[in-house]
N, C-alpha and C positions, 0 to 999 in steps of 0.2 A: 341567225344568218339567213334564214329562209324563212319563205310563206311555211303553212301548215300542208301544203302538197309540195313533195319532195321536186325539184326540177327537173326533165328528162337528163338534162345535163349531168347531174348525180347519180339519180336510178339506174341510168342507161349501162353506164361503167358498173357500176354495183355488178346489176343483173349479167353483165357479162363472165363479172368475177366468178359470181355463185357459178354459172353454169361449165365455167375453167376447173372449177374445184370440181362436180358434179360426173366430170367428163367418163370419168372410170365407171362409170353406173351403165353407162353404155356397152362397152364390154360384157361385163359382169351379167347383165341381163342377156344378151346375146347368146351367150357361153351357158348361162343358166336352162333358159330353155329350148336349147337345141335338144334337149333328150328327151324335151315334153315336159308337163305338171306332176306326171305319173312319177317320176326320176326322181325332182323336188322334193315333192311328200316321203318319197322313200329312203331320200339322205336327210332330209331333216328329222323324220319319225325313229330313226336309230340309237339305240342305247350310246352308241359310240359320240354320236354328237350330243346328245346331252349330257354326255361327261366330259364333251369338249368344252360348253359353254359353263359348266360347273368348273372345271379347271379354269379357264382362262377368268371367269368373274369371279371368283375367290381370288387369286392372285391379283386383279386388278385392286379389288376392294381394298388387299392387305396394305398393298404397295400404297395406295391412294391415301389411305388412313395415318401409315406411316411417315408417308410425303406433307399433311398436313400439320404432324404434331412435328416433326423436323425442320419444316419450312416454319412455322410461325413462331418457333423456338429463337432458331437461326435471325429472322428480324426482329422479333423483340431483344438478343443480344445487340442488332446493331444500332436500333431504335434507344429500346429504354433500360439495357442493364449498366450501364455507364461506363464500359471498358473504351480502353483508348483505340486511335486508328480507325474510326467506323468506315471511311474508304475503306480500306485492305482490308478489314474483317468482313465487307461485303464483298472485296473480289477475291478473297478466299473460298467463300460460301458458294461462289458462283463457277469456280473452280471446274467445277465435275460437268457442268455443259463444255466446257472443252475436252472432255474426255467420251471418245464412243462405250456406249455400252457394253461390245464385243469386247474392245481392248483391255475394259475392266474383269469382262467376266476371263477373259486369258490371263491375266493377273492374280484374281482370285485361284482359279480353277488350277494354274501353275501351282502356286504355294501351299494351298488346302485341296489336292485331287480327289479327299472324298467329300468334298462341299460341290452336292450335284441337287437336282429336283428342284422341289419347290423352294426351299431354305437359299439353295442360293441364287434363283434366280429372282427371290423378294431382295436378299443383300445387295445386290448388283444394283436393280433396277430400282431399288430405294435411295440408295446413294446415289446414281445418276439423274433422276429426276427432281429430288426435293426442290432445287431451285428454280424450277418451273411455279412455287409456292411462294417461296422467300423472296422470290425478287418483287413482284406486286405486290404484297404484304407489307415487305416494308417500304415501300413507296407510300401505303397507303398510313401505313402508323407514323411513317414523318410529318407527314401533311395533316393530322390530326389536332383539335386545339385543346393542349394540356389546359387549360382552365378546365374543362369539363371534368380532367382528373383532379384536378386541384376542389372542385367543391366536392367528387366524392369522397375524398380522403378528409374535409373539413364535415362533414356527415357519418364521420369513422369509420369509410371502409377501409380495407385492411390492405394490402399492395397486393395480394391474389386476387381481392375480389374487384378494385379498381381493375385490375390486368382481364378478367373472368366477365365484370360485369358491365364495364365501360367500356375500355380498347376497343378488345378483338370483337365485340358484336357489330361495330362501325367498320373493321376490317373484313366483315361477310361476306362481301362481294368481288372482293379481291382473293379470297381464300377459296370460294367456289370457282372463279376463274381459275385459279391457276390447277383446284383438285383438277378440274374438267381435263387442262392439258396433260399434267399426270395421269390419269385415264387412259385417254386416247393413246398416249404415248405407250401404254405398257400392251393395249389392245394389240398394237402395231408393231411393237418389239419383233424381233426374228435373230439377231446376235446374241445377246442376254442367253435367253429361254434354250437356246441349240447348242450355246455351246454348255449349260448345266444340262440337257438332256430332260426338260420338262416339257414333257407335249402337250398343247395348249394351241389355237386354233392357227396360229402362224407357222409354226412348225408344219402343223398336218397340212395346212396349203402349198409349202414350200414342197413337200413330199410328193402331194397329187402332181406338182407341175413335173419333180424331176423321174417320177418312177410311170413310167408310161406316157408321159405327160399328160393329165385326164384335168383338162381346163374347167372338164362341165362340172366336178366335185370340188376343183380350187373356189369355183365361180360361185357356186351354193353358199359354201360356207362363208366365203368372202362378205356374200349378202347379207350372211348373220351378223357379223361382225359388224353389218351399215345399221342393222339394226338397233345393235345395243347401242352404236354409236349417236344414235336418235333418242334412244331412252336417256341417252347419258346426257346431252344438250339438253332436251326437256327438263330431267332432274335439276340440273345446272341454274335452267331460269328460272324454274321457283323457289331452287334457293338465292338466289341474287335476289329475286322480289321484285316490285315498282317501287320500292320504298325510295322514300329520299336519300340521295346521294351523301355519305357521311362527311361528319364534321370536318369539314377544313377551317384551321387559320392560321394561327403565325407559322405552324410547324416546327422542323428541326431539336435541337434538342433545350431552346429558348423558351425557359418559363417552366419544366417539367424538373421536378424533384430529384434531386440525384439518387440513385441508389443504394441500399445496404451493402455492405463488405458481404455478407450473407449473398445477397442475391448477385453480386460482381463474380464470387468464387464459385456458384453454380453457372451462370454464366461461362466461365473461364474452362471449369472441367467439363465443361458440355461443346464447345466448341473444337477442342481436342476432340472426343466422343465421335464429332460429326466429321472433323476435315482428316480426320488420319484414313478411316475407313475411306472416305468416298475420295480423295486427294492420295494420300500417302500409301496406300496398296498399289495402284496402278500407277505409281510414278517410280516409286523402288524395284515395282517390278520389272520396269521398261528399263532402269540402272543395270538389273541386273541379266536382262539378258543380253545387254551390249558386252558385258565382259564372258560371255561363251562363247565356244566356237562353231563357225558354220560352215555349210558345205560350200559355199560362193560369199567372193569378195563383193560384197555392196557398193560400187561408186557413187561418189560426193556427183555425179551430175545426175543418175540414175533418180536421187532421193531431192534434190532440187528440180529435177526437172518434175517431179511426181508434186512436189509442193507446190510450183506454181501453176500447173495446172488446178491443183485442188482449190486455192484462194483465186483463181480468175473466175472458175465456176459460183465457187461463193459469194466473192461479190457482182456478181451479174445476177444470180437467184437472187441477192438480197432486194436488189435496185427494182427487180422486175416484180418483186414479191408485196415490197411495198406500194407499187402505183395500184397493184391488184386491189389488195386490201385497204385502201385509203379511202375509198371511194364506199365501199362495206361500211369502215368505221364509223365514217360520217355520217352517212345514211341512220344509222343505227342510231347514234348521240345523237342528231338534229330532225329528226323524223321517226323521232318511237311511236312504233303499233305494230302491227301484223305483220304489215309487209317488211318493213327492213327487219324483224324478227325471223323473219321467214329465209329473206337473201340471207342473213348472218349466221344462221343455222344452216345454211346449206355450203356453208365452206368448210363445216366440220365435220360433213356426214361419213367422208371417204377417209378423215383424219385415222381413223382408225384402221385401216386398211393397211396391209403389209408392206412395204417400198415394193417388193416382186408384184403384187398383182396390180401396184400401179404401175411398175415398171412395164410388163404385161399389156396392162390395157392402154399405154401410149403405144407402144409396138403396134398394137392392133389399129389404132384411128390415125397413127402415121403411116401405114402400110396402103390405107384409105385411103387417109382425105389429103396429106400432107409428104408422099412418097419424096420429095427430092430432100427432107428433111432427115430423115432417117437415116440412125446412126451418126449426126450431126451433132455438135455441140447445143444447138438450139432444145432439139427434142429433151436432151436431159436439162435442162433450163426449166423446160413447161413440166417435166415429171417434176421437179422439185418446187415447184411452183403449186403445184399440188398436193404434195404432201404438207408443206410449210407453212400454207395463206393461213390458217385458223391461229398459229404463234401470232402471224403479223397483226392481223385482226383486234385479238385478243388486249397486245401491247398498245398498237396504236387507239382503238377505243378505248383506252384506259387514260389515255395521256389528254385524247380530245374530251373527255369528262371532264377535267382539272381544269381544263380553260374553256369556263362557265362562257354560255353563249350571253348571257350580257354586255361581258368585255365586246364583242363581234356588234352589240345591238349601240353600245354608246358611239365604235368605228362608223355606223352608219348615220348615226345622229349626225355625225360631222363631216358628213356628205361621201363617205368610203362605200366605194357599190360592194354587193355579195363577194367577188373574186377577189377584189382590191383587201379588203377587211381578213377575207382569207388569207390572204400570202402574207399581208402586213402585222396581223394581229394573232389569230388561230397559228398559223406555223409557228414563229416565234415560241411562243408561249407552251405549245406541246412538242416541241425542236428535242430535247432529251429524249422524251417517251418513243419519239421517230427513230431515236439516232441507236437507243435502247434494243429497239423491235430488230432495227437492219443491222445492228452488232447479233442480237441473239438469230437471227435467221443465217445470216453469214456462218458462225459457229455450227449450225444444224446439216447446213447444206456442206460443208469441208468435212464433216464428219459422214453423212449420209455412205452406204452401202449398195443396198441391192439394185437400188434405179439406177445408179453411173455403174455399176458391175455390167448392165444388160445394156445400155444405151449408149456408151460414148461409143465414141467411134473407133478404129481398129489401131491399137498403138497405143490410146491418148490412154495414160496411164496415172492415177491418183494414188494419193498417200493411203486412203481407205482401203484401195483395189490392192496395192501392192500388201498393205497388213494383211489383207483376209488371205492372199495367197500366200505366202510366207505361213502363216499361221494355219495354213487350211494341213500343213505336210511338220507342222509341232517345228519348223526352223525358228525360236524366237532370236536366234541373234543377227538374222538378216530383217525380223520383226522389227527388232530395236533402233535402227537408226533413223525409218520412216518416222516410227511414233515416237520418238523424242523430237524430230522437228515439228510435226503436228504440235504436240504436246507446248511447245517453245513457242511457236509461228500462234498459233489459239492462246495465248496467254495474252498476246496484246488486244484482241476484241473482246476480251475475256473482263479484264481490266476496265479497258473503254464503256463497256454494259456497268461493271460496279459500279464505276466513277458517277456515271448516264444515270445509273438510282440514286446514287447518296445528292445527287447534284439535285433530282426533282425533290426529295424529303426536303430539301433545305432551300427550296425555295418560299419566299415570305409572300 
């Protein structure tokens, strides 16, 4: 689409994006060394925090590990074990993104009160996350070209080892994406981990802010968190590679050998296995605290009025989230090296970061630079804008991969300039993967917690904001009628995302 130097017209917006995601660094540095270096060395050189960063990186690792053998389980049932409905068994699977992590871990913690620590807060955040795996993955094993299993299998491999040695080595890069957001995701967690009672470094930041408020050891640790966040991106590119972009051809499930009765019934009892736990816990438990009793009658305008605010905010984060990240993506697919390695990795630096210390650090540079904004709908726009861009990123670079810049280079053969060939050709063609990202950020931001807790404005009251308070005094039957609208209202983007995947596998 482009020369070998990226246009200002590209970078420009990029560059903007990264430094929107970045924003919190500003803060965080500020806060960090007002007490001096001396302070630094002395919170970070403490026993207490490298048991913080052992806690929270073992639980990431588990969860991470867990999320991949569950996500690529999960797409290969919708991919290649031959059960009927591959829609619906994909918008089942994707399920638990319309479900907050909090609301699960109230669910679990309700029915199992001694499933606390680490155990439950790996159950929680395993289930909530997996489909941050399955859904790339199996985008990418649709689009794959069974011929390539067909001559394994004509060279007698065995259907694990096709599955072991051909598939999933071509799904690599889709599987380290999505490990990556599973990651960040659990680094960043704060509902999950507090209400199992597992201290791990969100926890202890949310603490520093509310017991004396001591910004300068939230801000520290916080830094930690950027850190590993940077390890973990790093790790992430070398496992993606330069390698060539895997097999695509006919895709869908045209041409690929059907499966054993054998592998259909592992299949079948595995997917119970996954959707009862991460679906069927926190949907019966939200049944059943609507038939308790509570100390205040809930109005039907109280619980609508809290829902349309939450989907106005979501789709306006979506809309704004994706112009951010477009310009990222592109850069990235149409000008690989350094530099858009560099912008693209700087949208994910803060991803790991608490929603409170972003929430925080917009407080802080709308207090600044942006005072008439504050406490305005906008300002929680831009905080979810930043917690969010690396989803969008992620999704939409994934989708601009699939439509091979060739397609854009014949557009031009036939006299279609750079923009024209873009809108006309590039859009179209990664149009799901777009409509995928702004369905899954939508869902992120109606769910999201601590940043609309601290930033809306005074009144403006969400379906999240109303749970946590309900939930914060153990009321779940005034909990119950919020989260079953959510729960109801998120099934339809919920949906919209499965369809948005099974639609890209099956395109030829």
């Amino acid at each position: 689409m482009f020369g070998k130097r990226p246009p200002a017209a590209l970078w420009l917006p990029a560059v903007l994006s990264g430094l929107v995601a970045l924003a919190p660094l500003w803060y965080l540095a500020s806060q960090a060394s007002g007490r001096g270096w001396q302070a630094i060395s002395d919170e970070l050189l403490q026993r207490r925090t490298l048991d913080l960063v052992v806690r929270s990186l073992v639980l990431c690792a588990a969860v991470t590990a867990a999320c991949i053998v569950i996500g690529t389980f999960a797409a290969w049932v919708v991919v290649h074990s031959g059960l009927p409905g591959r829609t619906l068994l994909t918008v089942a699977f994707s399920l638990p993104l319309a479900i907050p992590s909090y609301l699960s871990a109230f669910a679990w913690i309700d029915r199992w009160p001694g499933l606390t620590g680490f155990w439950g807060a790996f159950i929680v955040l395993t289930f909530a996350t997996f489909p941050y795996v399955m859904l790339p993955v199996t985008a990418t094993l649709s689009r794959l070209d069974p011929t390539h299993e067909d001559v394994a299998r004509a060279l007698g491999r065995s259907g694990a080892g096709v599955l072991f040695g051909v598939v999933l080595p071509q799904a690599r890069r889709s599987i380290a994406a999505g490990a990556l957001l599973v990651a960040l995701y659990v680094l960043s967690d704060f509902g999950a981990v507090a209400t199992m009672r597992h201290e791990v470094f969100t926890w202890v930041i949310y603490g520093a802010y509310r017991a004396g408020f001591n910004p300068a050891r939230a801000a520290i640790l916080s830094l930690v968190l950027v850190l590993v966040a940077l390890a973990l991106t790093g790790a992430e590119a070398r496992v993606r590679g330069d390698g060539s972009r895997a097999a695509v051809g006919r895709g869908g499930s045209h041409g690929r050998s059907p499966a054993g009765r054998n592998a259909r019934a592992v299949a079948a009892a595995g997917t119970l296995l996954v959707v009862l736990p991460s679906v069927g816990v926190p949907v019966t438990g939200v049944l059943d605290w609507l038939g308790r009793d509570t100390v205040r009658t809930v109005a039907a305008s109280e619980v609508w009025g809290a829902a349309l605010n939450s989907f106005g905010i979501g789709i306006a984060v979506a809309l704004v989230t994706l112009a951010a990240a477009l310009p990222v993506a592109l850069l990235s697919v149409r000008h690989p090296g350094r530099f858009s390695r560099s912008v693209e990795a700087s949208t994910f630096v803060t991803h790991s970061l608490p929603g409170i210390v972003v929430a925080i650090s917009v407080v802080y540079l709308g207090i600044r630079a942006a005072r008439p904004f504050y406490q305005e709908w906008p300002m929680v726009v831009f905080a979810h804008v930043i917690l969010f861009i690396p989803v969008m990123v992620a999704t939409v670079k994934s989708s601009l991969e699939k439509s091979g810049r060739s397609v854009e280079e014949v557009a031009h053969s036939l006299g279609a300039g750079p923009v024209e060939a873009f809108f006309r050709v590039t859009v179209p063609l990664a149009a799901p993967g777009l409509l995928a990202g702004t369905a899954l950020t939508m869902l992120a931001a109606v769910k999201e917690l601590p940043a609309t807790l601290l930033l809306r404005p005074t009144g403006f009251e969400t379906l999240s904001t109303e749970i946590w308070t309900h939930s914060s005094v153990s009321d779940y039957a005034a909990v119950g009628p919020h989260a079953l609208v959510m729960l109801v209202l998120a099934v339809v983007p919920t949906a919209v995302l499965g369809t948005l995947t099974a639609m890209r596998g099956n395109d030829r």
